[in-house]
C-alpha positions in Angstrom: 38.2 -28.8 -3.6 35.5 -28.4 -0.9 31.9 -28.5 -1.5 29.8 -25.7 -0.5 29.4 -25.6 3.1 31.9 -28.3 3.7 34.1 -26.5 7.1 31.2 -23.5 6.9 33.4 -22.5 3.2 31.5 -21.3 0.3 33.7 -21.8 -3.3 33.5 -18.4 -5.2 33.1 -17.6 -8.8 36.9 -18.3 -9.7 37.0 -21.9 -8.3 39.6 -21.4 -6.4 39.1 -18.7 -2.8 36.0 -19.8 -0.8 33.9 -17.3 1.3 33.7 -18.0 5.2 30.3 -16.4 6.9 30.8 -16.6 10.1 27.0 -16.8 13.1 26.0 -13.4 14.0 22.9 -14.2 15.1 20.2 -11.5 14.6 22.8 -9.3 12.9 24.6 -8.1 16.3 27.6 -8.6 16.4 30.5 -7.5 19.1 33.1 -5.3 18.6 35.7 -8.0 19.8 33.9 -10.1 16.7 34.1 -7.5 14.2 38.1 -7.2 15.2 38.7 -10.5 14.7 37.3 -10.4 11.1 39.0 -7.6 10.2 42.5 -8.8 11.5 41.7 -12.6 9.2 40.3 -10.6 5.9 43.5 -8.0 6.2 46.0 -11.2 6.8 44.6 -13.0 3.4 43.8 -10.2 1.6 40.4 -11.0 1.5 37.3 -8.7 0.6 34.4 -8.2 3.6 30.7 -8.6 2.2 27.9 -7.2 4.6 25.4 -9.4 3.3 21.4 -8.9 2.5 21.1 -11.7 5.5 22.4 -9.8 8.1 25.6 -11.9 7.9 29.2 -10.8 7.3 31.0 -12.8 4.4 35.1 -12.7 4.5 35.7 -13.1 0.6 38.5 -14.8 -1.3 39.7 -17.1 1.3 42.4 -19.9 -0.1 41.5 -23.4 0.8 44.6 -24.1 3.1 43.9 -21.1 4.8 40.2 -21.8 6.2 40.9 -24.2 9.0 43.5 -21.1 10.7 40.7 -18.1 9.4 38.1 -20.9 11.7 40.7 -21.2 14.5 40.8 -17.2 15.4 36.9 -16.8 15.2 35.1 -16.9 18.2 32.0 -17.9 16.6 30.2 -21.1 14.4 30.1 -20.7 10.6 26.6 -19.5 9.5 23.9 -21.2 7.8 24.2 -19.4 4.2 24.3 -22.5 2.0 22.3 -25.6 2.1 18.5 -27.0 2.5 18.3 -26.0 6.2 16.9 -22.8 8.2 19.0 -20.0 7.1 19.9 -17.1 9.1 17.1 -15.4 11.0 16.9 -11.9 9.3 15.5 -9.6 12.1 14.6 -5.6 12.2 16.2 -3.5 14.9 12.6 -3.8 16.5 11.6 -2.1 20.2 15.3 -2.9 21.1 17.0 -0.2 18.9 13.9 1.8 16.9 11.6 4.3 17.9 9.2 2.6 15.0 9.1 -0.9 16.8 5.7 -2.0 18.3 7.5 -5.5 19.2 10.6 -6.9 20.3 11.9 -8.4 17.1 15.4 -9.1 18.6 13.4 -10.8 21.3 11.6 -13.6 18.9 14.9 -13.6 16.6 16.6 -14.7 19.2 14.7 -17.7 20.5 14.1 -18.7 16.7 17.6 -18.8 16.1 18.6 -20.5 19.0 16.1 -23.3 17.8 16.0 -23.4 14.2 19.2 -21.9 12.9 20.9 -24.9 10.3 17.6 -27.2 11.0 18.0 -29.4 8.2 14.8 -29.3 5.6 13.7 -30.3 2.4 14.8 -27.4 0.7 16.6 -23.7 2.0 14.2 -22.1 4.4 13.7 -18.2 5.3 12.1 -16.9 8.0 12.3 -12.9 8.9 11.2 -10.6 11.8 9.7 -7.5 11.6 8.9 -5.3 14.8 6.8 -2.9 12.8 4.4 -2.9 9.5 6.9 -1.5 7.4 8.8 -5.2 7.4 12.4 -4.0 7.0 13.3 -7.8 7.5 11.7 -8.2 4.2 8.3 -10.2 4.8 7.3 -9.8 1.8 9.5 -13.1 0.6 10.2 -15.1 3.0 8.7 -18.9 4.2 7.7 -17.8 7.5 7.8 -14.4 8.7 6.4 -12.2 12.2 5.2 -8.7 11.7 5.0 -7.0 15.3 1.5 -4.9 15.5 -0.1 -3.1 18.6 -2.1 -6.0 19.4 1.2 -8.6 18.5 2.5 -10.7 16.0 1.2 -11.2 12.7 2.1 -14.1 10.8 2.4 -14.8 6.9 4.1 -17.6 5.2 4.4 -18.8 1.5 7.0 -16.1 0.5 10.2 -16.6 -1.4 12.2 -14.9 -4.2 14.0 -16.8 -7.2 13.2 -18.1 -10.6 9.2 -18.7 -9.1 8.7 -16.1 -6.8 5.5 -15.3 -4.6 4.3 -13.5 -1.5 3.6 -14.6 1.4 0.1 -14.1 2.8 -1.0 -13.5 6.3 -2.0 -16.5 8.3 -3.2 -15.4 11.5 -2.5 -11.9 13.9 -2.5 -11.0 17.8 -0.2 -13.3 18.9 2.5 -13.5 22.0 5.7 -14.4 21.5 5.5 -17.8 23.1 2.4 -18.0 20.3 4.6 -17.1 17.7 6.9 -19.7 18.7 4.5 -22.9 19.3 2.6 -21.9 15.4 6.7 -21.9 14.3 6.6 -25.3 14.9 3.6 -26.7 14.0 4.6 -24.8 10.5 7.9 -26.4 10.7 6.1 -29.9 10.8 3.6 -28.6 8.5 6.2 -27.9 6.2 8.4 -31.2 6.6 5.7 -33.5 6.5 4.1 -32.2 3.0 7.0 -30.8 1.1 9.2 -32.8 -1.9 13.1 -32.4 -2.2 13.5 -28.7 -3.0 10.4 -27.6 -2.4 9.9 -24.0 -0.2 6.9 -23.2 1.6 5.0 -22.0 -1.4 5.0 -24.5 -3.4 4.1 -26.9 -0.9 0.7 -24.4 0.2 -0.2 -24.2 -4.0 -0.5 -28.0 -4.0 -2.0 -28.8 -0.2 -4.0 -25.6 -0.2 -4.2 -22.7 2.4 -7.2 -24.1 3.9 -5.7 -27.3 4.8 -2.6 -25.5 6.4 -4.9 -23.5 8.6 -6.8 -26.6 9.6 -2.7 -28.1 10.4 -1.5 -25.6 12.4 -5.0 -23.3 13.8 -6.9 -25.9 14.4 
């Protein structure tokens, strides 16, 4: 039996078919993509998930069968399991809505390319949202962008779970190559204070806010 994550599988409920969640980064995928896992879930009889993530799960997957379902994908597996940077949930943003005051797909993009599977203390979250009304759910995840007139607004500190909490604004009126460099400082921020499991919240209630602004804003 795998473990989870082991050849990008994820066991199921049953103990015995695995998931597979292939990288679409930002949620876009191609229609040669979208094919391809079609053609795998209809050959193993397998269910297809859209997932809250942005990913696309192919459900109920035998173990012999993962390595061929891998072979005919043109893509890595996704980061769904694991204490690591998940997938970077992003908002359709200036790119596809008329609502967009930023280019969400823009940021996403260079986030993912740097962060996506970064191994962590603990599973890591960070969403982008091209407009106040934070589609790419803000509200609850460790680092997140919201994309204002003036630029991006950051907030951190937000998670769901058994101890949930919201994130709260840190600073506003960035660029994107600001939004970037404060990514990282968080990043270190995050890796240098927080214990094995810990998410972004519980590492700001026991160093403070203050001393995270004094980390990363100087």
């Amino acid at each position: 039996m795998l473990k989870d994550g082991e050849k990008g599988a994820v066991l199921q409920k049953d103990r015995k078919t695995y998931a597979i969640v292939p990288h679409i980064p930002l949620g876009v995928a191609t229609p040669e993509l979208l094919r391809q896992i079609a053609d795998i879930a209809e050959k193993n009889r397998a269910a297809i998930k859209i997932t809250s993530a942005n990913r696309i799960a192919v459900v109920g997957i035998t173990e012999d069968k993962i390595d061929e379902a891998w072979a005919a994908l043109d893509t890595e597996p996704g980061a769904a399991v694991g204490a690591c940077v998940r997938s970077i949930k992003v908002c359709p943003g200036t790119t596809f809505c008329r609502l967009g005051k930023q280019d969400s797909l823009a940021l996403g993009q260079e986030l993912d390319k740097r962060y996506h599977g970064f191994a962590l203390p603990a599973k890591f979250k960070i969403g982008v949202s091209g407009c106040i009304n934070q589609c790419a759910e803000n509200c609850i995840k460790d680092i997140a962008f919201v994309g204002k007139s003036d630029g991006w607004t950051v907030q951190v500190g937000g998670n769901g779970g058994s101890r949930p909490a919201l994130a709260r604004q840190l600073v506003s009126g960035l660029t994107l190559e600001q939004a970037l460099e404060i990514t990282e400082k968080l990043l270190e921020f995050y890796t240098e204070n927080a214990k094995k499991m810990d998410r972004m919240s519980r590492v700001i209630a026991r160093v403070g806010m203050d001393q995270l602004k004094k980390a990363v804003l100087g």
